[in-house]
PAMARDREN-614727 format. One line per 4 residues: number of its first residue (from 1); their letters; for each residue x, y, z of N, C-alpha, C, CB. Coordinates in steps of 0.02 Angstrom, whole numbers. Each point is the difference from the previous one (the first is absolute). Glycine has a CB too. Layout:
<kolnus>
NUM) a) X/Y/Z/X/Y/Z/X/Y/Z/X/Y/Z  ...
</kolnus>
This chain:
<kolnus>
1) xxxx) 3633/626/-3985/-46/34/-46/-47/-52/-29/85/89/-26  -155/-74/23/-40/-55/-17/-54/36/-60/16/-70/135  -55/38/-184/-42/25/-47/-61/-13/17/73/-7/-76  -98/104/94/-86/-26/32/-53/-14/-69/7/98/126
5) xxxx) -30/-153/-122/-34/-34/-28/-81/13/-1/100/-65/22  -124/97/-29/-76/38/21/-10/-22/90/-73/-22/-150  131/33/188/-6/-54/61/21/-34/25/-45/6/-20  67/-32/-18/48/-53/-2/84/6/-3/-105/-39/-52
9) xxxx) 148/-14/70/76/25/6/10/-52/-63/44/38/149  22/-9/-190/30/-52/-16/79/44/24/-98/-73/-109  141/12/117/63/36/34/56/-49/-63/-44/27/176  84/24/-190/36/-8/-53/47/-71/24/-7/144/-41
13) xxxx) 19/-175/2/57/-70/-20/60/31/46/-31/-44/-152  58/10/207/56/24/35/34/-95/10/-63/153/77  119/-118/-52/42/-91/-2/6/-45/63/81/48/-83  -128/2/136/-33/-23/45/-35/-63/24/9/92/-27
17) xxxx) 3/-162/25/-62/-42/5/-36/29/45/44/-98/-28  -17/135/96/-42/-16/62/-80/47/-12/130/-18/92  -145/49/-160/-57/30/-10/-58/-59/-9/68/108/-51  -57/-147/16/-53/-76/8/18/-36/49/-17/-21/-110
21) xxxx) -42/11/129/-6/-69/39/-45/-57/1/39/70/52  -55/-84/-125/-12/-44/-47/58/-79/8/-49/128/-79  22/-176/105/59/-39/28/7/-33/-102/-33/-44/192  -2/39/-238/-8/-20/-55/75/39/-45/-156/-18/24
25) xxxx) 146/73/12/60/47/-27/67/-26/9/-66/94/27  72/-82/45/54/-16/34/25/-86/18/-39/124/40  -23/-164/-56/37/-61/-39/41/-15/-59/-76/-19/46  46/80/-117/35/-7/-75/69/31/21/-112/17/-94
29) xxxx) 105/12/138/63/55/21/57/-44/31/-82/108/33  68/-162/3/54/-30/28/9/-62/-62/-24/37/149  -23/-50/-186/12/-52/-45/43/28/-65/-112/-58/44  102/129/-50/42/42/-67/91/12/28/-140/91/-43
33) xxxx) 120/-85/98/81/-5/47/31/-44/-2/-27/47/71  -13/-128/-76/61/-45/-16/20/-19/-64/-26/-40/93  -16/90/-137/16/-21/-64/69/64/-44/-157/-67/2  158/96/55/71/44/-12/53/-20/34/-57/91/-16
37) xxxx) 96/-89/-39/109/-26/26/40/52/-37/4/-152/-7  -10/186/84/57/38/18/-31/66/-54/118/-110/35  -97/187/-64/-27/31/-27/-70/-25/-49/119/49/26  -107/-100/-68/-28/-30/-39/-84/-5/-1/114/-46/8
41) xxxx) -133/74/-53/-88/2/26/-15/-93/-31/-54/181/-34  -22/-200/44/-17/-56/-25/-20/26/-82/-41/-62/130  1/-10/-147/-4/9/-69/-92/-16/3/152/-43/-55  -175/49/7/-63/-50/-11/-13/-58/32/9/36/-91
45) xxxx) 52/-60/64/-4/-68/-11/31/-41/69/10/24/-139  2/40/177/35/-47/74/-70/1/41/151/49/18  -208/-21/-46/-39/-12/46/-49/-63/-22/17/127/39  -23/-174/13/-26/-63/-18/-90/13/48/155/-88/-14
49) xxxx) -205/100/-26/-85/-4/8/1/-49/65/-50/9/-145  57/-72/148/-7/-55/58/25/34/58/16/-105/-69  38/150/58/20/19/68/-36/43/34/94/-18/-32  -146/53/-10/-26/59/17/-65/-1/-6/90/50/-28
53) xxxx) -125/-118/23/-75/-13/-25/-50/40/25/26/-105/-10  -12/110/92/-51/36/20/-38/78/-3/49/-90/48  17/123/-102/34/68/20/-19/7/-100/129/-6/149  -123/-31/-183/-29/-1/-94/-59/37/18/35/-128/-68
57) xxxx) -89/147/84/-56/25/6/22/78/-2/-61/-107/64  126/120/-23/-5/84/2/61/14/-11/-85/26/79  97/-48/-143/49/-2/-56/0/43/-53/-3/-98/25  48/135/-30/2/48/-83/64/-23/-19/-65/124/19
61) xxxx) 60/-137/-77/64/-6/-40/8/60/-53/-8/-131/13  81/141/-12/-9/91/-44/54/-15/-32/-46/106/81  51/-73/-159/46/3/-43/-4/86/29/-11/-117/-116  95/118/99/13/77/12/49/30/-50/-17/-17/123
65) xxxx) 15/60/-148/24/29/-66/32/83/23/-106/-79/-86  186/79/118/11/46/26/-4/64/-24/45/-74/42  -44/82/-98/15/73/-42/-31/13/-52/95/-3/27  -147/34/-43/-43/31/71/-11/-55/11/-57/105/-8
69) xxxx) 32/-90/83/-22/-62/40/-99/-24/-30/106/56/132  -115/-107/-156/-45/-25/27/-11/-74/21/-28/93/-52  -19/-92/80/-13/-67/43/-65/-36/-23/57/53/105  -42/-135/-134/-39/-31/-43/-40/-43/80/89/-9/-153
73) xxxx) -160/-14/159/-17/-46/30/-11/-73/-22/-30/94/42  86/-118/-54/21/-76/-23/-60/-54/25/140/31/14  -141/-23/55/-61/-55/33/-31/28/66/68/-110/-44  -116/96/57/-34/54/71/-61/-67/26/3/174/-63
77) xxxx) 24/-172/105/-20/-60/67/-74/5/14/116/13/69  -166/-52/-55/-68/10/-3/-25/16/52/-7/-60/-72  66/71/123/-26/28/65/-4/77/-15/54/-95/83  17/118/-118/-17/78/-41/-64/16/-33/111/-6/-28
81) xxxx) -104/-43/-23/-61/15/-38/-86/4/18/92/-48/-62  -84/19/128/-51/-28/38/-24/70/35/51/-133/17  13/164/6/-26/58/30/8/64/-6/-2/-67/51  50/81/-94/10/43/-59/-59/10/-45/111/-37/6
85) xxxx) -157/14/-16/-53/-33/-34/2/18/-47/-59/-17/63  133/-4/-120/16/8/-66/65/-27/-29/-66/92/19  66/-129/-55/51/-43/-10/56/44/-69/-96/-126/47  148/146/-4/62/44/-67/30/-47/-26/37/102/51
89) xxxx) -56/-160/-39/58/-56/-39/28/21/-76/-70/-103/63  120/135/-71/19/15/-96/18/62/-2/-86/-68/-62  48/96/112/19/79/-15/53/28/42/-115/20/-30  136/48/-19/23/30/19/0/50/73/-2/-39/-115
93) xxxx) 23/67/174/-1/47/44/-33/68/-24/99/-61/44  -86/63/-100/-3/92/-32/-49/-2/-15/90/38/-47  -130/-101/16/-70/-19/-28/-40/-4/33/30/-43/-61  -27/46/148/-30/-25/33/-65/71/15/115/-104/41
97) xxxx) -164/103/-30/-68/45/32/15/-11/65/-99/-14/-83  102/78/128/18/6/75/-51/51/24/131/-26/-8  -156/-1/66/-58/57/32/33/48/-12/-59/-46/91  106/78/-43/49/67/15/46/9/-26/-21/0/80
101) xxxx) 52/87/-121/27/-13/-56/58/4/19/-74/29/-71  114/-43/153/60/-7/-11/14/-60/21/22/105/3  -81/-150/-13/17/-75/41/70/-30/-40/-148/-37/29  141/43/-99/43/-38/-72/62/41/31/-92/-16/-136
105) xxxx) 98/65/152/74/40/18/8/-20/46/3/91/-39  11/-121/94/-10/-23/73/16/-75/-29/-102/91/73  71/-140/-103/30/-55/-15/77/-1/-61/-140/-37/35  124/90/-75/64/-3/-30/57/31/36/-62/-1/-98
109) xxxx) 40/44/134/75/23/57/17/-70/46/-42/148/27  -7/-221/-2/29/-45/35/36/-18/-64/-80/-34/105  69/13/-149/27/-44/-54/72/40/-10/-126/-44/-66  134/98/55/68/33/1/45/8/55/-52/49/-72
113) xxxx) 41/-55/130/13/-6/48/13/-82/13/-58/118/19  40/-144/-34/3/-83/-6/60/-3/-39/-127/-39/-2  146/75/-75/59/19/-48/41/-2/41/-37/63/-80  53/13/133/35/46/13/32/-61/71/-78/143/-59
117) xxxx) 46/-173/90/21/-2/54/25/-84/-7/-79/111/63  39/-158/-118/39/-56/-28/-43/-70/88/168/102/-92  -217/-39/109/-17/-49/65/-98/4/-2/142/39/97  -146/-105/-47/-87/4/-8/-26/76/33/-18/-151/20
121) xxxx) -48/186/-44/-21/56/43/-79/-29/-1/96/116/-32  -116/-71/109/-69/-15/6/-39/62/36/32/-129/6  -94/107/-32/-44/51/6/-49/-14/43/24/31/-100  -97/19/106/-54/-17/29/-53/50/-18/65/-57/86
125) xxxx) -120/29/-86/-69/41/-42/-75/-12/49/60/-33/-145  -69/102/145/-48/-14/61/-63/31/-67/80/26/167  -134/-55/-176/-21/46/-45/-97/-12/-18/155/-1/-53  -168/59/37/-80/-14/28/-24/-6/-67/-21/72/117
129) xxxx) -17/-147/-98/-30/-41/-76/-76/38/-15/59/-144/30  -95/163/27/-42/46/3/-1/28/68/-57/-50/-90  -5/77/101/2/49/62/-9/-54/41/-46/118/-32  41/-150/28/-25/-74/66/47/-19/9/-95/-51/-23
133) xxxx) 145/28/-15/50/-68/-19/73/35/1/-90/-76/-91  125/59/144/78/1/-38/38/-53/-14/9/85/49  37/-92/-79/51/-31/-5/48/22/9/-44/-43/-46  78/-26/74/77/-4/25/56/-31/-27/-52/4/81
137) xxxx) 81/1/-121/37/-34/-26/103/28/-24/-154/-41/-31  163/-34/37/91/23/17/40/-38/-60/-2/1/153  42/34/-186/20/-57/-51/97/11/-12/-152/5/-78  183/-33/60/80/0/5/7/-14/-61/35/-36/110
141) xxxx) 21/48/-143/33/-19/-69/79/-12/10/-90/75/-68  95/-142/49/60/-35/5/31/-4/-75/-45/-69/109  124/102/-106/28/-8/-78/9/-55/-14/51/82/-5  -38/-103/-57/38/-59/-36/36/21/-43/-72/-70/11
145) xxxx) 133/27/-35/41/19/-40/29/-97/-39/33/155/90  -61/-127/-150/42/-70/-68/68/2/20/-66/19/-126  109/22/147/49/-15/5/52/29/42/-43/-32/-86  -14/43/152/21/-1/70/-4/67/28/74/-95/-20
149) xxxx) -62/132/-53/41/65/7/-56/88/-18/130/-103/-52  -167/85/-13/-45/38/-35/-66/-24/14/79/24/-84  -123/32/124/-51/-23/27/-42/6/-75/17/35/146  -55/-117/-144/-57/25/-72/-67/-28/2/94/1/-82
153) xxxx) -103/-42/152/-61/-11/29/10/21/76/-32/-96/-86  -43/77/101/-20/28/63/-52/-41/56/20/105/-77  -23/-143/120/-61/-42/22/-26/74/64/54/-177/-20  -115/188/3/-31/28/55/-58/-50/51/23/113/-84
157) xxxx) -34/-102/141/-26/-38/16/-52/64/33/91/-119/0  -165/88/2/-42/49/16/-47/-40/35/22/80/-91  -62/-35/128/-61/-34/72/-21/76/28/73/-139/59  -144/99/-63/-38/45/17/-14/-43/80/-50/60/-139
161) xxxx) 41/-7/161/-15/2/91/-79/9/22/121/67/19  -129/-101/43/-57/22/26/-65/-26/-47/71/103/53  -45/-122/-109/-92/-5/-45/16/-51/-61/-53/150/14  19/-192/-18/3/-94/-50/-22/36/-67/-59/-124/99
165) xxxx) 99/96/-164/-23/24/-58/-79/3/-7/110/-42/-43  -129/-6/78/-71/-22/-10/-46/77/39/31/-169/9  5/184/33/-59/49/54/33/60/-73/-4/-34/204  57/47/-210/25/49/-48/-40/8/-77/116/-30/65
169) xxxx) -140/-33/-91/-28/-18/-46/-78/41/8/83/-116/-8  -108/111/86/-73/-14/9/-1/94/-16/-32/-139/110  86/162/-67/0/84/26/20/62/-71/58/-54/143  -18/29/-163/52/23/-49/-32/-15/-75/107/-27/89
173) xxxx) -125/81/-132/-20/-9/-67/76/-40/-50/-102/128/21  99/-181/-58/44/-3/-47/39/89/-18/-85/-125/-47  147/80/23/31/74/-28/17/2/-60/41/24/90  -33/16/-148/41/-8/-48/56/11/-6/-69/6/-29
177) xxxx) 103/-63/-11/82/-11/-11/15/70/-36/10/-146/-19  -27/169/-7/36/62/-53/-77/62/-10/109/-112/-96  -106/163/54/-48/38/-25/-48/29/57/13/-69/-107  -81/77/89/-36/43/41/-39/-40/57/-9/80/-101
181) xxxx) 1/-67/145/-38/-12/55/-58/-32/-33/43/93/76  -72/-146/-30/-51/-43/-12/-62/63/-22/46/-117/95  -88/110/-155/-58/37/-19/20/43/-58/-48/-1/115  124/23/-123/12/41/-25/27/-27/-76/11/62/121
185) x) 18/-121/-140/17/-28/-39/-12/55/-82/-23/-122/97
</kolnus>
């Protein structure tokens, strides 16, 4: 089941890697694997930046607050921000302004599902920036747990396909982080 997007797919968070094929993905993915022993998720703090330098660019770091759930954006990688063309660094998920109004439901069902299943899930977003332009983009969310056990962060890793922040920049109007559509303020 996928969410038509004026056109566009987005296909819901499943625990699937083989839906990306983003090798950026599926590098954090074998690097989040050795940082688990035995049930035990990692922590923050088992993940060391040097190991992963190349891969910091399409980086989210997420505080997660299970009940109700929301999801804080702690830090967001400038390859995100680059082509996202809006930086959520601070905010909240719930706060967030989304073209389509069940996009926010669709990311909070991965994030619960991320809860529920205690494992990384991933997605994919095919989605039209205008009538000319699509984008492609695939992103995963890997748990963490302070104390191995209670997931209370989250690293997502995200990449856009097919198109350089820069061509994304040239095609794609800025967006706003929260409130009304650009004009409408």
């Amino acid at each position: 089941m996928s969410l038509n997007l004026s056109g566009g797919d987005f296909h819901p968070y499943v625990g699937d890697p083989a839906v990306c094929r983003s090798s950026a993905i599926a590098t954090f993915h074998d690097y989040w694997r050795t940082l688990c022993v035995g049930d035990r998720l990692p922590s923050r703090e088992a993940i060391d930046p040097a190991e992963i330098k190349g891969l910091l660019p399409h980086l989210l770091i997420v505080d997660i607050e299970p009940s109700p759930l929301r999801v804080r954006y702690r830090l967001v990688g400038t390859a995100v921000v680059g082509s996202s063309r809006r930086d959520i660094t601070g905010h909240y998920l719930d706060e967030l302004r989304f073209d389509h109004p069940d996009e926010r439901a669709t990311f909070e069902a991965g994030y619960r599902l991320l809860l529920k299943s205690r494992a990384p899930v991933f997605g994919r977003v095919v989605w039209p920036a205008r009538s000319d332009f699509v984008l492609t983009y695939e992103s995963a969310i890997f748990p963490l747990a302070a104390d191995g056990r209670t997931i209370d962060k989250a690293v997502a890793v995200e990449c856009y396909l097919d198109s350089s922040p820069g061509e994304i920049g040239e095609r794609v109007p800025q967006r706003p982080v929260r409130g009304e559509p650009p004009g409408e303020d």
